[in-house]
Structures are given as C-alpha cells and as structure tokens.
PDB file of N, CA, C and O in Angstrom:
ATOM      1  N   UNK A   1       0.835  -1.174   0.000  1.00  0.00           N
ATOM      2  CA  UNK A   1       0.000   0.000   0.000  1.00  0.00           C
ATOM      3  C   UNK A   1       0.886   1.245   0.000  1.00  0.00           C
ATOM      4  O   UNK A   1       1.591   1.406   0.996  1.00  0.00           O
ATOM      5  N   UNK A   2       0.947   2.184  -1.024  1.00  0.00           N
ATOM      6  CA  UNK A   2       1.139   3.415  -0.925  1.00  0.00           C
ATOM      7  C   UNK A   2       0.541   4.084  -0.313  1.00  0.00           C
ATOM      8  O   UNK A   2      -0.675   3.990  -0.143  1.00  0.00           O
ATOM      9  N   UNK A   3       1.681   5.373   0.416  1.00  0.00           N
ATOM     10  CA  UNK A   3       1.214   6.232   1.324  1.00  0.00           C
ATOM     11  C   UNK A   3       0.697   7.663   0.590  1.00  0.00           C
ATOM     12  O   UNK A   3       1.292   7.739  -0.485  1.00  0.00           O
ATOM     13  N   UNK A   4      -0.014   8.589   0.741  1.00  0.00           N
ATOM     14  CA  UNK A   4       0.203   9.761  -0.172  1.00  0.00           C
ATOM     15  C   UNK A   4       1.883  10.544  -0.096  1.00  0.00           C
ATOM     16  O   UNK A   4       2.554  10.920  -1.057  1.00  0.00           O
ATOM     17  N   UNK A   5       2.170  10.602   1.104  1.00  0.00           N
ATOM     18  CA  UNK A   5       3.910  11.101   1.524  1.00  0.00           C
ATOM     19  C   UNK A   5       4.839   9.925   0.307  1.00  0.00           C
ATOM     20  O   UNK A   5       5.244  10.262  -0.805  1.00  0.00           O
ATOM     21  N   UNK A   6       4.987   8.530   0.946  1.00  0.00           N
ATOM     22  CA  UNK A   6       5.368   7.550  -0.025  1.00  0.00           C
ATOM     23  C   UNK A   6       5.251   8.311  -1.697  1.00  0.00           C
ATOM     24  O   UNK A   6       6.238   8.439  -2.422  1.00  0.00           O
ATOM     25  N   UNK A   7       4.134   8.664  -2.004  1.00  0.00           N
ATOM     26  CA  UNK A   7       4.106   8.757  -3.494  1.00  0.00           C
ATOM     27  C   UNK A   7       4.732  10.436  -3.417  1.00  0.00           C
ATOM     28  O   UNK A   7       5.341  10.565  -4.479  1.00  0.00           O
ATOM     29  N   UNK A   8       4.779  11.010  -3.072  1.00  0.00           N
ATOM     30  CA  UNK A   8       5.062  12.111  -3.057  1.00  0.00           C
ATOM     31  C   UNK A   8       6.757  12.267  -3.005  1.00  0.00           C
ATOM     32  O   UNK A   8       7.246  12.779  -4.012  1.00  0.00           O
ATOM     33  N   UNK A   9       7.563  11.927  -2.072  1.00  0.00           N
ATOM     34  CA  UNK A   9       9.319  11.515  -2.032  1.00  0.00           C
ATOM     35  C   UNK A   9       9.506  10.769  -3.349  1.00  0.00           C
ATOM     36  O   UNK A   9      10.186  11.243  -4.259  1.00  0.00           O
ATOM     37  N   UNK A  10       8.896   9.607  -3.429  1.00  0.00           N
ATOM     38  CA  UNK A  10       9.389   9.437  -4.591  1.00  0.00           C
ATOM     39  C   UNK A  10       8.968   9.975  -6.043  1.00  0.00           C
ATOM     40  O   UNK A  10       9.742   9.613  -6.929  1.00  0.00           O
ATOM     41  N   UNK A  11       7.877  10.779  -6.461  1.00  0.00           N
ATOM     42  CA  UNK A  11       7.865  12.063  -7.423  1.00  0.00           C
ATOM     43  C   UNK A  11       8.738  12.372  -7.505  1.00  0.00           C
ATOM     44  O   UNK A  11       9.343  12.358  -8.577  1.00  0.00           O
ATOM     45  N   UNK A  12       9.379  12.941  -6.052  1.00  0.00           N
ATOM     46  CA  UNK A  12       9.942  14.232  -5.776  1.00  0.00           C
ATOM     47  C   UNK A  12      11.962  13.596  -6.191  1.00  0.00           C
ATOM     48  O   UNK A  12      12.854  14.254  -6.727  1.00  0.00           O
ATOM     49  N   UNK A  13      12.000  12.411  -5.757  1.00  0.00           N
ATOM     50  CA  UNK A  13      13.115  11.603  -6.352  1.00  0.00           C
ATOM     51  C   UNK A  13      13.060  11.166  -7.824  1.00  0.00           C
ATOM     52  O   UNK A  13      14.141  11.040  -8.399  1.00  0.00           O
ATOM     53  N   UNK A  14      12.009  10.940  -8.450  1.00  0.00           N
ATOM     54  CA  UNK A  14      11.614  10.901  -9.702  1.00  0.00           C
ATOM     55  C   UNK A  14      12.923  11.556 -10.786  1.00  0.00           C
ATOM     56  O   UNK A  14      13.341  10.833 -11.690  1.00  0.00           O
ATOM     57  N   UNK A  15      13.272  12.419 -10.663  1.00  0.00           N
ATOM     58  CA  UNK A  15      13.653  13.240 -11.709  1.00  0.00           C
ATOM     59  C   UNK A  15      15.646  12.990 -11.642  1.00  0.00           C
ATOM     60  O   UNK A  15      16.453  13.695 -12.248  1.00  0.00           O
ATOM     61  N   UNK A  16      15.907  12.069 -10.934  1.00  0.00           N
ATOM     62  CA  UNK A  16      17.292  11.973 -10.618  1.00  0.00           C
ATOM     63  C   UNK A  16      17.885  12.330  -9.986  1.00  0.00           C
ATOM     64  O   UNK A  16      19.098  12.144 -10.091  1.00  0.00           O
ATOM     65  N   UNK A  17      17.402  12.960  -9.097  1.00  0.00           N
ATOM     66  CA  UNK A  17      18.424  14.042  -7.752  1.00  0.00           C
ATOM     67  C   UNK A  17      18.627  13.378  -6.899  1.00  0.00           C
ATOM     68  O   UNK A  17      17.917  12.435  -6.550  1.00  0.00           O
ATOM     69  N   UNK A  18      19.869  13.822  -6.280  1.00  0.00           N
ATOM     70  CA  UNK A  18      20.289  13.068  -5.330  1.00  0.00           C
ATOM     71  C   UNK A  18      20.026  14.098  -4.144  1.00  0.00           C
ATOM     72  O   UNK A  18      20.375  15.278  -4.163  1.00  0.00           O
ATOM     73  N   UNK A  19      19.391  13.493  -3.171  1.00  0.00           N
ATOM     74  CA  UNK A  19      18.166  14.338  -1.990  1.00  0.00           C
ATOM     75  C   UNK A  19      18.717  14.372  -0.794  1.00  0.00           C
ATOM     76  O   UNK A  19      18.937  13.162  -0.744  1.00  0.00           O
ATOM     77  N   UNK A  20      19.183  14.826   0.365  1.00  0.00           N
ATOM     78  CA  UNK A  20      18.712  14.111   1.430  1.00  0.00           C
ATOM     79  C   UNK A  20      17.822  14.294   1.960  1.00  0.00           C
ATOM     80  O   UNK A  20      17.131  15.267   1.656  1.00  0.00           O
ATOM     81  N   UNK A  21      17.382  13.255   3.197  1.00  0.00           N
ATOM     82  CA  UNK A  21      16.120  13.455   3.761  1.00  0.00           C
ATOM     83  C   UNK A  21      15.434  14.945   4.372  1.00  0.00           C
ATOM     84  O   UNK A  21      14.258  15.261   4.548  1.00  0.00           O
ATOM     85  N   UNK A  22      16.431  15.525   4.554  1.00  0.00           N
ATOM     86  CA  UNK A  22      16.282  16.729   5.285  1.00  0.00           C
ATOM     87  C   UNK A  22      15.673  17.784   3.767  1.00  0.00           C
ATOM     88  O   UNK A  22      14.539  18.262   3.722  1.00  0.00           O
ATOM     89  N   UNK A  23      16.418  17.905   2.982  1.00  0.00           N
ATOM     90  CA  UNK A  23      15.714  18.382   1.923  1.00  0.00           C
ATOM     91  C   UNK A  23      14.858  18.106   1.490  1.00  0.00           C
ATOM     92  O   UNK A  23      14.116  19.072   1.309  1.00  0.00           O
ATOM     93  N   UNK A  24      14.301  16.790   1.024  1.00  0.00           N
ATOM     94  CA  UNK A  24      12.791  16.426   0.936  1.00  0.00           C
ATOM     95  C   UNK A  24      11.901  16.483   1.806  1.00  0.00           C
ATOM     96  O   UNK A  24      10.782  16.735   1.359  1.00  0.00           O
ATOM     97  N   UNK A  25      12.006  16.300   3.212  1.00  0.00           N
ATOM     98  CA  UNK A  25      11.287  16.726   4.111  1.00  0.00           C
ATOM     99  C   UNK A  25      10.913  18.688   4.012  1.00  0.00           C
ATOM    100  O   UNK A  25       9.805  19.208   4.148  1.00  0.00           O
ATOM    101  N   UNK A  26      12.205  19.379   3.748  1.00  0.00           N
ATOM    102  CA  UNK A  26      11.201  21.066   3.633  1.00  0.00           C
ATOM    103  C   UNK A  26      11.254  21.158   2.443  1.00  0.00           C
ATOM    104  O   UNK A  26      11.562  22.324   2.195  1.00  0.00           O
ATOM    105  N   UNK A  27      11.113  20.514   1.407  1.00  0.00           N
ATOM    106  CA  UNK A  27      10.730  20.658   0.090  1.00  0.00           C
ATOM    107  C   UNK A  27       9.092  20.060  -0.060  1.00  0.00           C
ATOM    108  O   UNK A  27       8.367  20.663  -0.851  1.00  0.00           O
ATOM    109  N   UNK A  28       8.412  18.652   0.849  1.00  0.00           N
ATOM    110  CA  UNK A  28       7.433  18.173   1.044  1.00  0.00           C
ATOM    111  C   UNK A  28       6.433  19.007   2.340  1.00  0.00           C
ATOM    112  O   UNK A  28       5.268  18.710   2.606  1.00  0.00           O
ATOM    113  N   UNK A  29       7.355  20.229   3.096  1.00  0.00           N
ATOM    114  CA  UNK A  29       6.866  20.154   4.169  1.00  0.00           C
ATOM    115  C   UNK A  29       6.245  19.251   5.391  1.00  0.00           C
ATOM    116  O   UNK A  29       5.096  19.412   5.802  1.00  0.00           O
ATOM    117  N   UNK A  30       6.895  18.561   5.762  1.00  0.00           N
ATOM    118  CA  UNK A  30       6.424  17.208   6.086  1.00  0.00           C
ATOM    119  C   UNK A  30       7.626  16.621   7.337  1.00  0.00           C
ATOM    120  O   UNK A  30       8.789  16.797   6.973  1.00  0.00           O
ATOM    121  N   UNK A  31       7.510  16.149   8.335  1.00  0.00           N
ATOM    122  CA  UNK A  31       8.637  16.615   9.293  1.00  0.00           C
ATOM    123  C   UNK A  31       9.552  15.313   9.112  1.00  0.00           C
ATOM    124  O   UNK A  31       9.116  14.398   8.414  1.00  0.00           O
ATOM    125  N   UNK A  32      10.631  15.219   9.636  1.00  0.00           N
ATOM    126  CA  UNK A  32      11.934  14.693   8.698  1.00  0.00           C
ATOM    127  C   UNK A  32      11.550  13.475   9.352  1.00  0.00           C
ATOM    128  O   UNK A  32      10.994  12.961   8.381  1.00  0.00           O
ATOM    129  N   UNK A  33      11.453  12.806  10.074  1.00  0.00           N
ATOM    130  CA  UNK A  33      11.197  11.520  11.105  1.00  0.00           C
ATOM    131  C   UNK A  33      10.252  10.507  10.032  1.00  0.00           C
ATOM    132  O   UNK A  33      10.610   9.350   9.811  1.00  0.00           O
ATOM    133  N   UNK A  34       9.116  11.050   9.459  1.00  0.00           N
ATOM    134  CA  UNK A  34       8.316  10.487   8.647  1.00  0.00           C
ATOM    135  C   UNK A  34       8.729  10.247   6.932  1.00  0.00           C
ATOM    136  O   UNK A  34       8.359   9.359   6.164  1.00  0.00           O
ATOM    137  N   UNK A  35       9.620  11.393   6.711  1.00  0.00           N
ATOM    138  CA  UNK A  35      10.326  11.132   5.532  1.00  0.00           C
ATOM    139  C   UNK A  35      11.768  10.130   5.550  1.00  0.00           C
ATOM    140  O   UNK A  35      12.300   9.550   4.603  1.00  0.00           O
ATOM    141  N   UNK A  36      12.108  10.167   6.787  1.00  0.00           N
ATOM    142  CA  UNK A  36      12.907   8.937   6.471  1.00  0.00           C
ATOM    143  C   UNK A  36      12.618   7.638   6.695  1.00  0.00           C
ATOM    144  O   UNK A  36      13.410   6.755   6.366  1.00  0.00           O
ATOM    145  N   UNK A  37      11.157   7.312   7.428  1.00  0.00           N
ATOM    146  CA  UNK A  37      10.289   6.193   7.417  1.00  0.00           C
ATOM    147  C   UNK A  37      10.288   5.957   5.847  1.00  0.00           C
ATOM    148  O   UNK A  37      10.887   5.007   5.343  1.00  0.00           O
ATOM    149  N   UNK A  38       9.471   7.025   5.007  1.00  0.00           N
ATOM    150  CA  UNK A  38       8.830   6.581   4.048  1.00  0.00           C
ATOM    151  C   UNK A  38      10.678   6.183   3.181  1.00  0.00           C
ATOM    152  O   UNK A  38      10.830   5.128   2.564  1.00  0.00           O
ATOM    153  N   UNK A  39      11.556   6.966   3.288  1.00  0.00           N
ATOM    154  CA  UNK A  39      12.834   6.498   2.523  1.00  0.00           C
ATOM    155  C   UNK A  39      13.252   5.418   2.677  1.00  0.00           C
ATOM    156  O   UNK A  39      13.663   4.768   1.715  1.00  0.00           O
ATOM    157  N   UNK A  40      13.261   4.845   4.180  1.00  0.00           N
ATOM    158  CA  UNK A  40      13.560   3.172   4.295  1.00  0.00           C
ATOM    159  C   UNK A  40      12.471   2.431   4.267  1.00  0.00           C
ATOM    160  O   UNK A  40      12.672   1.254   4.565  1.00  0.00           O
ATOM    161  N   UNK A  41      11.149   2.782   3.953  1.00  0.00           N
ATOM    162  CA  UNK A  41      10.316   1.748   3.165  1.00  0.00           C
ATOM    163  C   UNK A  41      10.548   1.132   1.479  1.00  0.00           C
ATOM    164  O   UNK A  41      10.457   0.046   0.905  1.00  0.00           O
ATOM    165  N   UNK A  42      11.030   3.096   0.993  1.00  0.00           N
ATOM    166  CA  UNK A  42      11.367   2.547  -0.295  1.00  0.00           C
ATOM    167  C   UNK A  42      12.399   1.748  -0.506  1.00  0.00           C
ATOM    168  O   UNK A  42      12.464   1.062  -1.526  1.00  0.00           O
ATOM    169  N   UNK A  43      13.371   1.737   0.470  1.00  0.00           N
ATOM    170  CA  UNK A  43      14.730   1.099   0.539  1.00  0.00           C
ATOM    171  C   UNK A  43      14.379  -0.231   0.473  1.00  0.00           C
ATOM    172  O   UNK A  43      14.581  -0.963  -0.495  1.00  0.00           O
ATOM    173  N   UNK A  44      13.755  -0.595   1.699  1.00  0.00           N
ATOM    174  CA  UNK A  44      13.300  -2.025   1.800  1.00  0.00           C
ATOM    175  C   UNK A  44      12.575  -2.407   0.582  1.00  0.00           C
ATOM    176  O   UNK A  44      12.986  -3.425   0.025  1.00  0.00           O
ATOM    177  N   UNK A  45      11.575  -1.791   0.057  1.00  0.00           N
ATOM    178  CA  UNK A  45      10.804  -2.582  -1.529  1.00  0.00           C
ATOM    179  C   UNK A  45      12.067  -2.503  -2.415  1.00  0.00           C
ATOM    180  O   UNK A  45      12.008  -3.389  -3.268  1.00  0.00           O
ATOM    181  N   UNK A  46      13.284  -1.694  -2.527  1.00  0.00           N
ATOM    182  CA  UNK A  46      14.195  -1.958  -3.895  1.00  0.00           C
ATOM    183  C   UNK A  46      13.723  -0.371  -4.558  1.00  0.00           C
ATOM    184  O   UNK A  46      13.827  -0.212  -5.774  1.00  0.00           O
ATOM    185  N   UNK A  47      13.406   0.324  -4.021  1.00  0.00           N
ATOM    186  CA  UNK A  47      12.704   1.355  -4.670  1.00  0.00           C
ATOM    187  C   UNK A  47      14.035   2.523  -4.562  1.00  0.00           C
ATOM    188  O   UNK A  47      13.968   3.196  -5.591  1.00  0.00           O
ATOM    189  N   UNK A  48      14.760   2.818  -4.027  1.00  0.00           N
ATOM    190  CA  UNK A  48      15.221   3.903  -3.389  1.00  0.00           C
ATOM    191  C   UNK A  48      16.592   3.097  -2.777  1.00  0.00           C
ATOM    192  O   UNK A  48      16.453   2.147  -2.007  1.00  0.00           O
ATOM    193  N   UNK A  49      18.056   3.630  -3.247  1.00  0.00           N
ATOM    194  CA  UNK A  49      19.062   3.498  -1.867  1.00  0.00           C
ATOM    195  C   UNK A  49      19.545   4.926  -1.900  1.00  0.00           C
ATOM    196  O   UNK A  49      19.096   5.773  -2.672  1.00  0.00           O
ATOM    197  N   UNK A  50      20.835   5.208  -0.683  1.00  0.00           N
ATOM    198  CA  UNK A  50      21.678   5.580   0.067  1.00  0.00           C
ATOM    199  C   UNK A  50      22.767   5.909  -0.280  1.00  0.00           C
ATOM    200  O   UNK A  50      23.540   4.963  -0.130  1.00  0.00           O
ATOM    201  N   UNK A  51      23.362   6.985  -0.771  1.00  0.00           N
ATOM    202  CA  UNK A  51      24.547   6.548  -1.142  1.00  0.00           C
ATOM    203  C   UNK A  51      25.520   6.745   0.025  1.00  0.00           C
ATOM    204  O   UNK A  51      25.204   6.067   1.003  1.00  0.00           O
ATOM    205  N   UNK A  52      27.067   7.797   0.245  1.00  0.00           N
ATOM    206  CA  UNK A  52      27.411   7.471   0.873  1.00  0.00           C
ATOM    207  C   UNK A  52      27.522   8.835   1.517  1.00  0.00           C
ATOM    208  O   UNK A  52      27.758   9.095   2.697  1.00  0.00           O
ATOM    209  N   UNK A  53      27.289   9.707   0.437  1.00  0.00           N
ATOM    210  CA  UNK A  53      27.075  11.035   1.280  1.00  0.00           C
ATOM    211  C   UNK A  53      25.863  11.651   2.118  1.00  0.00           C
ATOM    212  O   UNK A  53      25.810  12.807   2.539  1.00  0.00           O
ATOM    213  N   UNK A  54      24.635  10.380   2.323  1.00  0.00           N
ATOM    214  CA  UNK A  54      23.051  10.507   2.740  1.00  0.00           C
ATOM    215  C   UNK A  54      22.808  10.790   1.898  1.00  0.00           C
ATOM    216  O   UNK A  54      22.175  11.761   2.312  1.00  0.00           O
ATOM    217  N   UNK A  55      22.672  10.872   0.573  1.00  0.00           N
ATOM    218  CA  UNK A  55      21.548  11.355  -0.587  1.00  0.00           C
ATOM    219  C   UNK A  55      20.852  10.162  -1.137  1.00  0.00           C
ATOM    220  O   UNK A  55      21.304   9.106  -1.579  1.00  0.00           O
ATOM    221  N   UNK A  56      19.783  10.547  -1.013  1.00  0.00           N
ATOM    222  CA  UNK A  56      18.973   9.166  -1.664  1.00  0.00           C
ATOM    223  C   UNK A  56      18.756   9.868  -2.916  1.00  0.00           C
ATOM    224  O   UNK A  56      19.088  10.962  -3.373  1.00  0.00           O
ATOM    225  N   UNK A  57      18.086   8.865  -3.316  1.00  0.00           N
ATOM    226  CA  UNK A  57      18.254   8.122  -5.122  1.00  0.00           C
ATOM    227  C   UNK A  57      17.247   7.190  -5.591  1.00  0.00           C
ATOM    228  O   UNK A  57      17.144   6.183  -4.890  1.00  0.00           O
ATOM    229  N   UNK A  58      16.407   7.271  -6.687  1.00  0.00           N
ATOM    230  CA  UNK A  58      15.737   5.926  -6.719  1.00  0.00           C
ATOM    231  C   UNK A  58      16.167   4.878  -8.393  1.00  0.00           C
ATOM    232  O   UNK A  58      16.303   5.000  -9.611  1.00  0.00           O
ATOM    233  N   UNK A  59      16.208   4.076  -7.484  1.00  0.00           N
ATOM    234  CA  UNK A  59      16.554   2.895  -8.586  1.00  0.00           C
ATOM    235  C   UNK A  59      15.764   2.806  -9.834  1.00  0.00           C
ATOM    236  O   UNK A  59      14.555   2.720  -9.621  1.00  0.00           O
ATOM    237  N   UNK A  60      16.116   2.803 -11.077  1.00  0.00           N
ATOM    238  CA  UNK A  60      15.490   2.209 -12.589  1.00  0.00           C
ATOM    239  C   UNK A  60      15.453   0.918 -12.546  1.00  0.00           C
ATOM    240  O   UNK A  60      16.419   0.335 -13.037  1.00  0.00           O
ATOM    241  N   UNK A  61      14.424   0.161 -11.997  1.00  0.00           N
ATOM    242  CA  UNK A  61      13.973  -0.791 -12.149  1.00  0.00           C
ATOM    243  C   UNK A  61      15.359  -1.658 -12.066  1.00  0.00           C
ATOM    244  O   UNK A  61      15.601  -2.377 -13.035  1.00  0.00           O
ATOM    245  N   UNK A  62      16.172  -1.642 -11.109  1.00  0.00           N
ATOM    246  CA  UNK A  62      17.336  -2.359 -10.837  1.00  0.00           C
ATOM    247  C   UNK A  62      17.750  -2.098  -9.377  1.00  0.00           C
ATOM    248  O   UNK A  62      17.398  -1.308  -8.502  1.00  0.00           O
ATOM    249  N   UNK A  63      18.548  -2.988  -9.473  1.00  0.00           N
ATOM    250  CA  UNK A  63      19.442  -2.736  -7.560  1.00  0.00           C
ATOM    251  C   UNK A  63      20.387  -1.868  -7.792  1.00  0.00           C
ATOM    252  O   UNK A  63      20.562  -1.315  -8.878  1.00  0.00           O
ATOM    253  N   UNK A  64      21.225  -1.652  -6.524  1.00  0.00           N
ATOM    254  CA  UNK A  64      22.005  -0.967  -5.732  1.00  0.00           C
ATOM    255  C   UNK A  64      22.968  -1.025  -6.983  1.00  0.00           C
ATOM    256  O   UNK A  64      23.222  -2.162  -7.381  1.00  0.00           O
ATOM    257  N   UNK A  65      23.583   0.106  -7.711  1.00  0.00           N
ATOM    258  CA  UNK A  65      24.744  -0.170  -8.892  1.00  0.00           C
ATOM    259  C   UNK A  65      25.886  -0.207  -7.886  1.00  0.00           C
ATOM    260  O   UNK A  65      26.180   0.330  -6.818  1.00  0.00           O
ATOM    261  N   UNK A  66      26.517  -1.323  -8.954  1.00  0.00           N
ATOM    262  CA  UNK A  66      27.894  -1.986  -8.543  1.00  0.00           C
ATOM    263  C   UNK A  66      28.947  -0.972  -8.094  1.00  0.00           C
ATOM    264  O   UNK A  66      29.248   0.008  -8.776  1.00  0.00           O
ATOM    265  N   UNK A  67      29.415  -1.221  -7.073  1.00  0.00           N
ATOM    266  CA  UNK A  67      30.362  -0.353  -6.964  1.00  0.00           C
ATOM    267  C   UNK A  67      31.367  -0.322  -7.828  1.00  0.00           C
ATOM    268  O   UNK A  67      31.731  -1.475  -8.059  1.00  0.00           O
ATOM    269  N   UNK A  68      32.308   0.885  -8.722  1.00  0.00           N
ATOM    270  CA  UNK A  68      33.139   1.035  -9.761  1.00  0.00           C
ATOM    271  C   UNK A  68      34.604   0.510  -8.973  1.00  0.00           C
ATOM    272  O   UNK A  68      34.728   0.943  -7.827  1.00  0.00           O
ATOM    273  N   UNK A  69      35.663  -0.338  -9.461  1.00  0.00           N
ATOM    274  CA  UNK A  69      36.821  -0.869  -8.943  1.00  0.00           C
ATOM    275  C   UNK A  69      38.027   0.084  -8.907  1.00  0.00           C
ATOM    276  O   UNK A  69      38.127   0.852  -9.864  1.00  0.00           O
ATOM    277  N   UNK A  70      38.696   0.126  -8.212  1.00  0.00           N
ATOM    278  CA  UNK A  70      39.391   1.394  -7.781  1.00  0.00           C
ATOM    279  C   UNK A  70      40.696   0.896  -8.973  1.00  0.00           C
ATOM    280  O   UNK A  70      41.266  -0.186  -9.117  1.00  0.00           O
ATOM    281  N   UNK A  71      40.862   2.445  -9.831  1.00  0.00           N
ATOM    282  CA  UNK A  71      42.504   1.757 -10.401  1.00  0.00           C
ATOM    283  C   UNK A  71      43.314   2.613 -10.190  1.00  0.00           C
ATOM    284  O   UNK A  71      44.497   2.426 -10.474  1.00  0.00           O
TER     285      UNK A  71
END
C-alpha cells in the first residue's frame, strides 16, 4: 500500500536528484522523522538506496549499482 507522503518523495526523487532526507522533508513540508520512514520503506521494496554522502536516489527498475573498482 502506498502512502500519499510515499508517493510524493518518490515524485519528488523521480527526476534523478540526489536528496537528502532533510531536503525532501522542507521541500514536502512534512517533518523529517516520517520522511525517512517513508525512505527506508522505499529502501526495503528496492525502490530507493543511500549513497554514501546521505543522498537518496531511486533505482530504474534495478538494484544498488555496482560499486566502480578502484585503479
């Protein structure tokens, strides 16, 4: 079940940006505790990860991309 917030973060991730929660929360108006619920819901469905600087991201119909090998 989608949430209206749920559909709304990820709109709002929709377009390729890399977010953090704190920005989507005063970009949604919506207080940050509940936006990072709804971010580790998407996490958990495969919808959404993390990278390493806190910016979330949502996945194209794929997982977590491979990490690139250091040369």
């Amino acid at each position: 079940m989608t949430t209206t917030l749920e559909a709304d973060v990820f709109a709002l991730l929709r377009p390729g940006g890399l977010l953090t929660a704190d920005t989507i929360a005063l970009n949604l108006n919506a207080p940050r505790w509940r936006v990072v619920r709804v971010l580790h819901a998407l996490r958990d469905n495969g919808d959404a990860f993390q990278n390493r600087q806190a910016k979330w991201q949502i996945t194209v119909g794929q997982h977590r991309p491979q990490r690139q090998a250091a040369r």
